[in-house]
C-alpha atoms as an extended CHARMM CRD file, in Angstrom:
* protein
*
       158  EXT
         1         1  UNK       CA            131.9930000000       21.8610000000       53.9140000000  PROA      1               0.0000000000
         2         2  UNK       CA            128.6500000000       22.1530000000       52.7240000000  PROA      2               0.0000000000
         3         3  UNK       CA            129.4000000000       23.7860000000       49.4090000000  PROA      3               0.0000000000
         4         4  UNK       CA            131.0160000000       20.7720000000       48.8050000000  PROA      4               0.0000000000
         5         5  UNK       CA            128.7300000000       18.3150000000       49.1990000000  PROA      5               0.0000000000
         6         6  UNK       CA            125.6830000000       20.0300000000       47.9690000000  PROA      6               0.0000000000
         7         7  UNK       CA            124.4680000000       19.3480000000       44.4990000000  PROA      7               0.0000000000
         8         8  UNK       CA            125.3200000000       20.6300000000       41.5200000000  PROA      8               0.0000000000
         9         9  UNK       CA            124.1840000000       19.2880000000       38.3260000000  PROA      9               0.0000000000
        10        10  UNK       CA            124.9480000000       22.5290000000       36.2650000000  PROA      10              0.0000000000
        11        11  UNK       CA            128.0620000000       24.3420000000       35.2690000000  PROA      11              0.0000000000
        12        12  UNK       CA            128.6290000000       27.9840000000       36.1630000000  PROA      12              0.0000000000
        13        13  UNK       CA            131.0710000000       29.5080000000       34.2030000000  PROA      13              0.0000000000
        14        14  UNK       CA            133.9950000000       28.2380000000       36.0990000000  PROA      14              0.0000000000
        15        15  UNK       CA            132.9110000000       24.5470000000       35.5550000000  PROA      15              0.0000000000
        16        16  UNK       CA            132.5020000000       25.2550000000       31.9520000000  PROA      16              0.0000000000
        17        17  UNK       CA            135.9360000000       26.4040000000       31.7830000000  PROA      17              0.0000000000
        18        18  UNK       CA            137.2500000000       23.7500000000       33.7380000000  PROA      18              0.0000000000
        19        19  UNK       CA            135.3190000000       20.7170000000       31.7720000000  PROA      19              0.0000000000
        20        20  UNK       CA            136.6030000000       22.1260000000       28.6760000000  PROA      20              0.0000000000
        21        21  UNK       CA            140.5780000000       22.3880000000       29.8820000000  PROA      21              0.0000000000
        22        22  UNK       CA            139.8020000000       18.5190000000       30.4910000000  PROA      22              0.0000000000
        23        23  UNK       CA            138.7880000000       18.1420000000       26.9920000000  PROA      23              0.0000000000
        24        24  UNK       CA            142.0780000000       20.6360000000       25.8180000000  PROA      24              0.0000000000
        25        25  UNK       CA            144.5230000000       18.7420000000       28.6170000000  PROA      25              0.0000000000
        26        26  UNK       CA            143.3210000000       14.9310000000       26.9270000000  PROA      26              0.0000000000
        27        27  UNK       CA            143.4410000000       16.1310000000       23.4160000000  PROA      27              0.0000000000
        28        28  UNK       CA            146.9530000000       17.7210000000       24.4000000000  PROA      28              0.0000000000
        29        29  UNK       CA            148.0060000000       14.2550000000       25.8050000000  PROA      29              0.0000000000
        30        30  UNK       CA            146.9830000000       12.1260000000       22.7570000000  PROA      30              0.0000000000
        31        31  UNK       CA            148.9800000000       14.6360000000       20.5830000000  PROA      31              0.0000000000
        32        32  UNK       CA            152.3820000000       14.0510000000       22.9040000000  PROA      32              0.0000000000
        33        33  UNK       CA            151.9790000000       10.4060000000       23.4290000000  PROA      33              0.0000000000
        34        34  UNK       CA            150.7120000000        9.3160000000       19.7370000000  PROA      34              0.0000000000
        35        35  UNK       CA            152.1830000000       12.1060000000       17.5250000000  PROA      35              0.0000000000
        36        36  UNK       CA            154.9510000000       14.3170000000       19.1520000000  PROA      36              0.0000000000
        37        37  UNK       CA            158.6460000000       13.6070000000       18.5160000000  PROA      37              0.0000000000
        38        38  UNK       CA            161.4870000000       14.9250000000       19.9960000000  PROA      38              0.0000000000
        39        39  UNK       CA            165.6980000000       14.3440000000       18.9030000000  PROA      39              0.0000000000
        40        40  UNK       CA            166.7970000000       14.0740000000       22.3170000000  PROA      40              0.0000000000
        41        41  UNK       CA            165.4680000000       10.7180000000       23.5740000000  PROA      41              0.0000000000
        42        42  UNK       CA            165.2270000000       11.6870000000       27.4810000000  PROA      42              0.0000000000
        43        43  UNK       CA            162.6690000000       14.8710000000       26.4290000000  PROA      43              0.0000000000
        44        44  UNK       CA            160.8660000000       12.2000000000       23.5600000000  PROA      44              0.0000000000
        45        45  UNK       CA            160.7560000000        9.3930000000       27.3690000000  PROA      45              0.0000000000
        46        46  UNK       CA            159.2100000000       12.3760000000       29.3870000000  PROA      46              0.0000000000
        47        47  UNK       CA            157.0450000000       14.4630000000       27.0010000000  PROA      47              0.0000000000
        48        48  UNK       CA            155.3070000000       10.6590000000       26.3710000000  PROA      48              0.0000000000
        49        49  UNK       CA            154.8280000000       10.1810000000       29.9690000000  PROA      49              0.0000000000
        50        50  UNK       CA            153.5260000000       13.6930000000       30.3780000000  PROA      50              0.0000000000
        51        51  UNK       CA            151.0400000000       12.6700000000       27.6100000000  PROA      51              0.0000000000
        52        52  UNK       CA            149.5750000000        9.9030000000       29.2350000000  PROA      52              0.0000000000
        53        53  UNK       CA            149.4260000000       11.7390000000       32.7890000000  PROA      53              0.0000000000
        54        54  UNK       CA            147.4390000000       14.3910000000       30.9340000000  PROA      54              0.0000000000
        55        55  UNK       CA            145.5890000000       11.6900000000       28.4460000000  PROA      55              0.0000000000
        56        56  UNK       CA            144.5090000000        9.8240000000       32.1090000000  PROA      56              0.0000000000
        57        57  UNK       CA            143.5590000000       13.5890000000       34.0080000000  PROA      57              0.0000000000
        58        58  UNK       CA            141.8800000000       14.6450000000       31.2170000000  PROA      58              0.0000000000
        59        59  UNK       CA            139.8920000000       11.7180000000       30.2320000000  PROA      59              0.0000000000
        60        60  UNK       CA            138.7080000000       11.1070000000       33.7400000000  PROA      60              0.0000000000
        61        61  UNK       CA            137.8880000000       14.8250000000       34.3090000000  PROA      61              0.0000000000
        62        62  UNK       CA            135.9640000000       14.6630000000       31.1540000000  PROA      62              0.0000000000
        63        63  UNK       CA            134.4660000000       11.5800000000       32.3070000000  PROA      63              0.0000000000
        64        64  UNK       CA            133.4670000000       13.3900000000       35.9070000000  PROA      64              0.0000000000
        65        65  UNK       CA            131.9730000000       16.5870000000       33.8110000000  PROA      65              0.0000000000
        66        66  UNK       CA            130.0870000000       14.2040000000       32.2510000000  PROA      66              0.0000000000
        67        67  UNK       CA            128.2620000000       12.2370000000       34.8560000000  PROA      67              0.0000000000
        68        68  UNK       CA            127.8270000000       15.5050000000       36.6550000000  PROA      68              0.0000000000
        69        69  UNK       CA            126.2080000000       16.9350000000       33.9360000000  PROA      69              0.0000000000
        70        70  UNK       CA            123.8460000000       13.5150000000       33.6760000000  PROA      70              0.0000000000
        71        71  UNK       CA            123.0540000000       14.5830000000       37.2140000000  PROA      71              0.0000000000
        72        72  UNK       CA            124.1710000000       11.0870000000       38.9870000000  PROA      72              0.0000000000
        73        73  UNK       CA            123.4700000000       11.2780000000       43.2420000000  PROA      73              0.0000000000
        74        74  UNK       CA            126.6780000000       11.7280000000       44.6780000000  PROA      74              0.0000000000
        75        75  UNK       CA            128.8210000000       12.6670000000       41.7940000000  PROA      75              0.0000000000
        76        76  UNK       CA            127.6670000000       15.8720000000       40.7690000000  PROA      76              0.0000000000
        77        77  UNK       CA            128.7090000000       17.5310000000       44.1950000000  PROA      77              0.0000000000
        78        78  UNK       CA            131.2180000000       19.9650000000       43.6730000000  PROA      78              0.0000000000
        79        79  UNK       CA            133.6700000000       18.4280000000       45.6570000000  PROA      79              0.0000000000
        80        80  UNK       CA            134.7030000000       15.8160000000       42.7100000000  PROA      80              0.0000000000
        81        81  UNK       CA            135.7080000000       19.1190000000       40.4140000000  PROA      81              0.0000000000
        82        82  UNK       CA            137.4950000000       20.3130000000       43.3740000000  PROA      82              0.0000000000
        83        83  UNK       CA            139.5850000000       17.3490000000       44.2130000000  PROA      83              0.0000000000
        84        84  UNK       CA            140.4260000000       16.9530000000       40.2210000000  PROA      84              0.0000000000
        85        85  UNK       CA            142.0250000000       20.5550000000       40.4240000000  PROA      85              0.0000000000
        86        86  UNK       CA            143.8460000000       19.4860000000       43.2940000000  PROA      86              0.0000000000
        87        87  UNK       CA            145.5030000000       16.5410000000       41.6330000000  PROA      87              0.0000000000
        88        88  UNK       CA            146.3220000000       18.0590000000       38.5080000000  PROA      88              0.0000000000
        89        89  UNK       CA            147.7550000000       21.2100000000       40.4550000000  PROA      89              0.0000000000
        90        90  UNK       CA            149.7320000000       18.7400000000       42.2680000000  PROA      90              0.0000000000
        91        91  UNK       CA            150.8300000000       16.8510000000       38.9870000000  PROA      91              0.0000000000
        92        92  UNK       CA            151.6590000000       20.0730000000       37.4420000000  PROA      92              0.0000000000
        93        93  UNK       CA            153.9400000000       21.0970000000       40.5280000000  PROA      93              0.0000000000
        94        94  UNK       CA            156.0910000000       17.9910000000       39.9740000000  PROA      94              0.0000000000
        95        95  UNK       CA            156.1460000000       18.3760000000       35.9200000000  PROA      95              0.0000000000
        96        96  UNK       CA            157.7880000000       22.1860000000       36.6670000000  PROA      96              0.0000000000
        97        97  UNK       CA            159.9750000000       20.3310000000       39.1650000000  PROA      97              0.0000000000
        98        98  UNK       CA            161.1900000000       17.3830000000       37.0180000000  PROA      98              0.0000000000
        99        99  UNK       CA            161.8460000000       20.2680000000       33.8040000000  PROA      99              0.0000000000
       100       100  UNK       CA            163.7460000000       21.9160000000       36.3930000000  PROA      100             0.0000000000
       101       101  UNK       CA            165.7390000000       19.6620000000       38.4040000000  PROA      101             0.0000000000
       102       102  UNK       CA            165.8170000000       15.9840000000       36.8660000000  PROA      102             0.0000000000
       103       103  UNK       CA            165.4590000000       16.5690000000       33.0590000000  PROA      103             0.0000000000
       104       104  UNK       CA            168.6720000000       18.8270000000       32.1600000000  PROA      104             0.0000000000
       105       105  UNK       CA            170.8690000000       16.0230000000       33.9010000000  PROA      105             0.0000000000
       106       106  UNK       CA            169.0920000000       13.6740000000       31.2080000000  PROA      106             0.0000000000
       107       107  UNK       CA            169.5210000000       15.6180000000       28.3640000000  PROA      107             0.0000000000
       108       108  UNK       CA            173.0870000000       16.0130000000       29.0660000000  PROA      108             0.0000000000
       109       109  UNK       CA            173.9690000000       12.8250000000       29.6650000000  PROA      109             0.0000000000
       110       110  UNK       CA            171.8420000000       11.6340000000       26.3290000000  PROA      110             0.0000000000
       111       111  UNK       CA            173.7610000000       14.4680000000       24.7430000000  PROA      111             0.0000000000
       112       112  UNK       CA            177.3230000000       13.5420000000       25.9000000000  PROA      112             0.0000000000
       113       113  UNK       CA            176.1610000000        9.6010000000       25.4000000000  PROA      113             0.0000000000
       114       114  UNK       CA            175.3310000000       10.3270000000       21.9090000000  PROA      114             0.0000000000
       115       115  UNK       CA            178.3020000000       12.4960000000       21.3000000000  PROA      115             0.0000000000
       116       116  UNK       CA            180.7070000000        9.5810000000       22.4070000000  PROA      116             0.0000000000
       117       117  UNK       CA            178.8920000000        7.0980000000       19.7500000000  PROA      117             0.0000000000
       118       118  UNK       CA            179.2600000000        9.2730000000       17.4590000000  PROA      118             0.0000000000
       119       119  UNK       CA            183.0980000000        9.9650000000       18.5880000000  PROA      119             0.0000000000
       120       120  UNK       CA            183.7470000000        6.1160000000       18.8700000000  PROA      120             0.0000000000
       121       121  UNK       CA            182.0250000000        5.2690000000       15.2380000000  PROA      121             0.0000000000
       122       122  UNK       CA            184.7800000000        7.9180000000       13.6210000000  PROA      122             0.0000000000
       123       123  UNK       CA            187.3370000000        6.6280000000       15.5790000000  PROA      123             0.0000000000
       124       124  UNK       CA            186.3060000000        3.0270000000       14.1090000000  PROA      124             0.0000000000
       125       125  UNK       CA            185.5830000000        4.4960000000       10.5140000000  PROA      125             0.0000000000
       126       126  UNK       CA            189.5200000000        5.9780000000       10.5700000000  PROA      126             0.0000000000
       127       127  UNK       CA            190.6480000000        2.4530000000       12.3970000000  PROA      127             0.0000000000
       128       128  UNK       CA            189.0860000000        0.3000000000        8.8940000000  PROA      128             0.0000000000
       129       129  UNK       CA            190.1850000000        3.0340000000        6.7900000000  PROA      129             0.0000000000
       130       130  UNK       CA            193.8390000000        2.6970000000        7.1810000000  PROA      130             0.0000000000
       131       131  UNK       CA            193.7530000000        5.9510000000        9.3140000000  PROA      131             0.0000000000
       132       132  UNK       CA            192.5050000000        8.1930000000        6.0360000000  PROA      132             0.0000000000
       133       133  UNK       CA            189.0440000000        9.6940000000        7.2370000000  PROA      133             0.0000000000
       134       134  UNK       CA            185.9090000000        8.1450000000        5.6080000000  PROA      134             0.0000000000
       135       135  UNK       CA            185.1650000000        8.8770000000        1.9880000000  PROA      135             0.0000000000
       136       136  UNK       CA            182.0720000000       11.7800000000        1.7830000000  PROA      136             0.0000000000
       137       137  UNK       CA            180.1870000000        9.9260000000       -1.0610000000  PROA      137             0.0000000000
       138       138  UNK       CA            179.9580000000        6.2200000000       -1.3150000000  PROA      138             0.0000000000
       139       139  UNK       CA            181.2140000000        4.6580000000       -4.4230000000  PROA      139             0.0000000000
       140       140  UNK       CA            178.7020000000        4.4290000000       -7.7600000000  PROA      140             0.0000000000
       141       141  UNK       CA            177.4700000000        1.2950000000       -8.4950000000  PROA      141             0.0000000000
       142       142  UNK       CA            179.7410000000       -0.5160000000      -11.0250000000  PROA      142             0.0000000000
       143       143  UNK       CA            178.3920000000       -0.2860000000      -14.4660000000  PROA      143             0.0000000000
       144       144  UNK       CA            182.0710000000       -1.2940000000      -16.3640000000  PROA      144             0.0000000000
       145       145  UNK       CA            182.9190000000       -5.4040000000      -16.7150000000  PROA      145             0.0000000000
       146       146  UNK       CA            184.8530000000       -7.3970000000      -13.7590000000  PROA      146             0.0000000000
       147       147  UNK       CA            187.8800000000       -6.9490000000      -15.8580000000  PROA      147             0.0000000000
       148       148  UNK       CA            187.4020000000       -2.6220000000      -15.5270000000  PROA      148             0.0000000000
       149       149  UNK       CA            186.7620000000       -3.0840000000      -11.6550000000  PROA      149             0.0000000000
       150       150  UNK       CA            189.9530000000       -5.0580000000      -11.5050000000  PROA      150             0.0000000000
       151       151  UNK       CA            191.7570000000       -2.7170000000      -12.8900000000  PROA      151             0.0000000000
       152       152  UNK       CA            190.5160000000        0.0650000000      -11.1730000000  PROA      152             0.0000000000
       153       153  UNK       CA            191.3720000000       -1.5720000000       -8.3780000000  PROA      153             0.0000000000
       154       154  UNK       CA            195.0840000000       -2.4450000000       -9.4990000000  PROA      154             0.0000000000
       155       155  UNK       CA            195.4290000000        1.4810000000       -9.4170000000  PROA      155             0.0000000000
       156       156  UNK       CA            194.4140000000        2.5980000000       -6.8030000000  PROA      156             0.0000000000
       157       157  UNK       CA            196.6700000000       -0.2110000000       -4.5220000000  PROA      157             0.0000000000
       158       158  UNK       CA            199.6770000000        1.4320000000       -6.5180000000  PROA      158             0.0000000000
């Protein structure tokens, strides 16, 4: 226990290391919760919450590599470091276990939800449409007098 608690207000090569994977694991989490987006919306919901589990880790083990480098009593034991790898080792167990176990169940069931929409707005499209299928190009804006459109219409009703 003591090379816990004893004082440590330099980095050895490990800590180095360490601080800057909390600078890499924040940046990484701003990038997934402000910029990174995903088609399937169950991966977009957890890739967002992964980003702000790894904004959070990484911003408070930035914070802790920080006052232990200011050389603050108590907080510059080693023991701080230590218990932040233990946390994100732990947070990083149940990300492999939700990719694994929980998340292909959501992106099925997005899939298949999606699918069915899609399914049930055809379906609707042929219902309107007298049962013909949709047409692939919508109609040009009319350019040609009421009279013309009339007309046009007149012929295609025969």
């Amino acid at each position: 226990m003591g090379y816990f608690t004893t004082a440590a207000p330099q980095f050895g090569p490990l800590g180095w290391i360490f601080f800057l994977g909390q600078i890499l694991g924040a940046g990484a989490g701003a990038y997934l919760y402000f910029v990174h987006t995903e088609r399937n919306p169950a991966r977009q919901t957890f890739l967002r919450q992964v980003g702000i589990a790894l904004l959070i880790l990484g911003v408070i083990g930035v914070l802790m590599g920080a006052v232990r480098l200011a050389n603050l009593p108590t907080l510059n034991q080693h023991l701080w470091f230590w218990l932040q790898g233990v946390i994100e080792l732990g947070v990083a167990g149940y990300i492999v276990f939700y990719i694994r176990n929980v998340l292909p169940e959501l992106e099925r069931s997005a899939a298949s939800s999606v699918r069915s929409g899609k399914a049930n707005t055809a379906r609707a499209a042929r219902a309107t449409n007298g049962g013909n299928p949709a047409p692939a190009t919508p109609r040009p804006v009319p350019v040609t007098s009421r009279r013309d459109a009339r007309r046009d219409r007149k012929r295609k009703a025969k």
